[in-house]
N, C-alpha and C positions, 0 to 999 in steps of 0.2 A: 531534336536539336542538332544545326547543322555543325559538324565539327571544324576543328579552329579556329582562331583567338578573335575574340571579339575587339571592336577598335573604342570600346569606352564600358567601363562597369554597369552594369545595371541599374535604369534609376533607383535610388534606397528610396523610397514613397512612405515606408513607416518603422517605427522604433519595434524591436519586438522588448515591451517591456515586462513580461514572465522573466525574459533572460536576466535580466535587469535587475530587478527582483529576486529571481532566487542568486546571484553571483551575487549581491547586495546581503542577503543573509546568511551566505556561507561567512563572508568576510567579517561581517558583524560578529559572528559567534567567535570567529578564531582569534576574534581579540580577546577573547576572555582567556585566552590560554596562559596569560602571567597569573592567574590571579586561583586558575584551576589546577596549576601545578602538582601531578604527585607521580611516583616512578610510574608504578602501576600503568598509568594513563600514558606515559610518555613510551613505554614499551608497546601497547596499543596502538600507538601513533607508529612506530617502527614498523611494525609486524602489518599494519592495513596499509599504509602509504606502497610499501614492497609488494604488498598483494595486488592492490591497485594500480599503484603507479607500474611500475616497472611489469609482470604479470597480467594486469590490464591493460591499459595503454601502450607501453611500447613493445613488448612482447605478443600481446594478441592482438589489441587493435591496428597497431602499425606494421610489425611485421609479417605475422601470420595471415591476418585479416583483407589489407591490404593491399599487402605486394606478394602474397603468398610467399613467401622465401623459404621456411618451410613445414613439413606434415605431423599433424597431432592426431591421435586420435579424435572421431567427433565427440565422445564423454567428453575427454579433455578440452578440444575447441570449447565445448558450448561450459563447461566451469571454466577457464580463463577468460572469455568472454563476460561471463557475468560477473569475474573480476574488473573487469573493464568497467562495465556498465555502472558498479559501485566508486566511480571515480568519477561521477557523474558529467560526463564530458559531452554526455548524448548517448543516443544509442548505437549496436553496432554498424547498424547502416548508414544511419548518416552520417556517422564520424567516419566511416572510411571514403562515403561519396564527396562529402567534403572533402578528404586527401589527396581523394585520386583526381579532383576539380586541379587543385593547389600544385598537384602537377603536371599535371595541362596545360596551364596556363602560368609558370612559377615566376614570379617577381611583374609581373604582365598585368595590364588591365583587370583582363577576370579572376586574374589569382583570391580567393576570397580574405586572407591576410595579406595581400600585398606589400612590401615594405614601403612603396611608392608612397603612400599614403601618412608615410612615418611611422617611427616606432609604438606608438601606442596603440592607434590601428590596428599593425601587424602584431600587437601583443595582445589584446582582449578587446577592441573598440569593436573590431569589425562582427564579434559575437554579436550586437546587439543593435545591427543593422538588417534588415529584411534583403537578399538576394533571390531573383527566382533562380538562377542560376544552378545554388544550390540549396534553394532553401523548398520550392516546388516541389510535391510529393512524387511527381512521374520523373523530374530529371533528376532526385533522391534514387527509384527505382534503376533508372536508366546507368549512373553510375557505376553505380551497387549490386544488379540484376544477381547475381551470385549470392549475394548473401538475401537478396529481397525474395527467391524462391525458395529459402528453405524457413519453413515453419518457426524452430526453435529461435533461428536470432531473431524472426518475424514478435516472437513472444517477450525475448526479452527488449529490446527495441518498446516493447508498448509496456511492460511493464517495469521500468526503470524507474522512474518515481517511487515507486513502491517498494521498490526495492531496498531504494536508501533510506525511506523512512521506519523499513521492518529493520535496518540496521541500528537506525537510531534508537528506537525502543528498545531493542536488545541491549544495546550498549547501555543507556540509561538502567536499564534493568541491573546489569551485570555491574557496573563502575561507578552511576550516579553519574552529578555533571561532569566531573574531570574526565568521565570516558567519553561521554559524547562531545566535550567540547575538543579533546585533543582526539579522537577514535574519528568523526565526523566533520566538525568546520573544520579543525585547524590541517589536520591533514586533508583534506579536499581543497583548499586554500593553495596546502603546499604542491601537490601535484598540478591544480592549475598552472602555476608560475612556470613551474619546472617544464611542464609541456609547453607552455604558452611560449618561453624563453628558447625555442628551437624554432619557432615561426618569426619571431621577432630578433633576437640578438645574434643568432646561426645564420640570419643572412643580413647582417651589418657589419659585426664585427670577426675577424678570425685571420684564418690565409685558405688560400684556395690549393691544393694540389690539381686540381683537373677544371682542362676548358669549359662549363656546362652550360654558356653560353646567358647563366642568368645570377643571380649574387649569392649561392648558398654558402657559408664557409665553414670549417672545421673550428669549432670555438670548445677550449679546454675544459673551462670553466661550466658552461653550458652543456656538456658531456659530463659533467662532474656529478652535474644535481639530477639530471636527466638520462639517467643510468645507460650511458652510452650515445643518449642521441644525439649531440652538441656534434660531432662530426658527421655534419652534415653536407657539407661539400661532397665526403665522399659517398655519405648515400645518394644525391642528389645522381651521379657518375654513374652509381653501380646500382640501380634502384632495387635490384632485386634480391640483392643480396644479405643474407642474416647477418651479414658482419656487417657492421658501417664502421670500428676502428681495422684499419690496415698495415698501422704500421705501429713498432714495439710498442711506443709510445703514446698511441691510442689506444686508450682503458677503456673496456668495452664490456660490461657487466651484463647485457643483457645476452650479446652473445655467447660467452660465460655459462650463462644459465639455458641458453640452449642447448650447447654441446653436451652439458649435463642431461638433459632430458636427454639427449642421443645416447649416454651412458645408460640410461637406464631405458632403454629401445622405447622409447616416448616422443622420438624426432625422427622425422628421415627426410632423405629429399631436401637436406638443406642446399640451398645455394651460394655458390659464392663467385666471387669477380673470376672470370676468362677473359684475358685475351683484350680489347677495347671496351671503354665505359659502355654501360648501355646508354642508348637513346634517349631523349626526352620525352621521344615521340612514341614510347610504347611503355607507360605507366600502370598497363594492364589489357591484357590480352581483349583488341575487338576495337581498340582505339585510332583514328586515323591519326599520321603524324604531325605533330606540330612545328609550325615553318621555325625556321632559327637557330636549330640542336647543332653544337660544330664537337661533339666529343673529340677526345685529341689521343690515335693512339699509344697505348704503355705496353709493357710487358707484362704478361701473366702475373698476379700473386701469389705465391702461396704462404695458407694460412696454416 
C-alpha cells in the first residue's frame, strides 16, 4: 500500500454486523447492572475494569504496544496484553494497526475515527463500517508487522473470543449474575466509552498546547475516565512518549503506574519528550512521512 493520505475514505460496500452484534450485547447486559447490584460485584467491576482498562488498553495496547514508549518483560508484555485482549477491544494487532492507521492519517480522510465525520462516528459508528484500509488482513500485517511475527500475540489475537467467554463462566461460576453482569458487560461497556471518548471528545473539545497540525486536544475530563489518555493533544506532539500529562496539572495515572513498574525494575527504556514534538510523520518506525506535520518548537521538559 502506497504511503500517504488518501484524498477520499474507502468505499464502506458492507456493515460488519458481528460488531454490531456483540457491541449490541455487551450494552444490553450492562443494563442490568441497577437491578444486579451488590458490593461484591461492584469491587469486581473495579478490580477488571483497572486490569483491563488502564493495564490493557492504555498501558499495553497503547503505550507499550503501539508506540513502544517503553520495555516490559516478554512474561509481562504477553500477561498485560491478554489484559488487553479481555477488554474486548480486538486483538493486539489490530487494535494497534488500527492506531498506528489513526496516526497516519489523524483527523484526515483515512483516519478510521475521523471526527470529520462527526462525533458518533469518531466515537463507535465507524467500528461497524468495513475499511480495507484497516480492516484487510495484509495491510492488518503491514501495520503491525512487529507484533504479526511473533507467535504469542499471533495466539492471543485468535483466541480473544474465548477468552472473554472462559471469563464469563468463571465469573458466573464464582459471583453468579451480579458478577458477570458488572465483572463483564457492565465494565466492558465502561472501558468502551472511556476509550472510545479519546477518539471522539479529545479531538473536539479541550485546548491545544502544541501545533500538531490536526484537532487532537488535552480534554480534563476525558483523562479523568481514561486513566490519563484525555490529554491528547500532548500525546498527539510527543507520540512516543510514556507521559502524555506534562504539566502539574495533567493527572496522568497511567504514567504513575509505569514509573512504578520501573520501581520495581519492570520498565526501562521509557521515553519521554526532548527537545521539539515529534513528528506526525513517524508514528512508528518504517513509516514514510505524512505531508502537513508543522510541530512548533518548545523547550525540553522535565518530568
Amino acid at each position: 500500500m502506497a504511503s500517504g493520505t488518501r484524498s477520499a475514505p474507502a468505499q464502506q460496500t458492507r456493515t460488519k454486523w458481528d460488531i454490531v452484534a456483540g457491541i449490541a450485547v455487551i450494552h444490553a447486559g450492562a443494563l442490568l447492572a441497577p437491578w444486579t447490584f451488590t458490593w461484591s460485584a461492584f469491587w469486581v467491576f473495579v478490580v477488571l475494569q483497572f486490569a483491563t482498562g488502564l493495564l490493557g488498553v492504555t498501558l499495553c495496547y497503547h503505550r507499550l504496544l503501539a508506540h513502544r514508549s517503553f520495555r516490559v518483560p516478554k512474561w509481562l508484555e504477553y500477561f498485560l496484553t491478554l489484559c488487553g485482549s479481555l477488554a474486548v477491544q480486538g486483538g493486539p494487532i489490530k487494535w494497534v494497526a488500527t492506531h498506528r492507521v489513526h496516526h497516519a492519517y489523524s483527523d484526515r480522510a483515512s483516519d478510521p475515527h475521523t471526527p470529520q465525520r462527526g462525533f458518533w462516528w469518531a466515537h463507535m459508528l465507524w467500528l461497524f463500517a468495513y475499511d480495507e484500509l484497516f480492516d484487510e488482513p495484509e495491510n492488518v500485517k503491514r501495520f503491525a508487522s512487529d507484533l504479526s511475527r511473533d507467535p504469542v500475540h499471533r495466539w492471543i489475537e485468535a483466541t480473544m473470543a474465548w477468552q472473554s467467554v472462559g471469563l464469563g463462566v468463571l465469573l458466573y461460576a464464582l459471583g453468579g449474575l451480579p458478577w458477570l453482569v458488572w465483572g463483564l458487560f457492565f465494565r466492558t461497556a465502561f472501558v468502551y466509552h472511556a476509550t472510545w471518548l479519546v477518539n471522539s471528545a479529545a479531538h473536539l473539545w479541550g485546548y491545544q498546547s502544541f501545533d500538531t497540525n490536526e484537532g487532537s486536544r488535552n480534554n480534563w475530563w476525558v483523562a479523568l475516565v481514561s486513566y490519563g489518555e484525555g490529554w491528547h493533544n500532548n500525546h498527539h506532539a510527543y507520540l512516543h512518549s510514556a507521559a502524555h500529562g506534562l504539566r502539574w496539572w495533567e493527572f496522568d495515572v497511567t504514567y504513575l503506574v509505569i514509573r512504578g513498574l520501573q520501581a520495581m525494575r519492570l520498565a526501562s527504556r521509557i521515553r519521554l519528550p526532548q527537545g521539539s514534538p515529534a513528528r506526525l510523520s513517524d508514528p512508528w518506525p518504517g513509516r514514510a512521512p505524512v505531508p502537513g506535520a508543522r510541530p512548533v518548537p518548545v523547550p525540553s521538559l522535565s518530568l
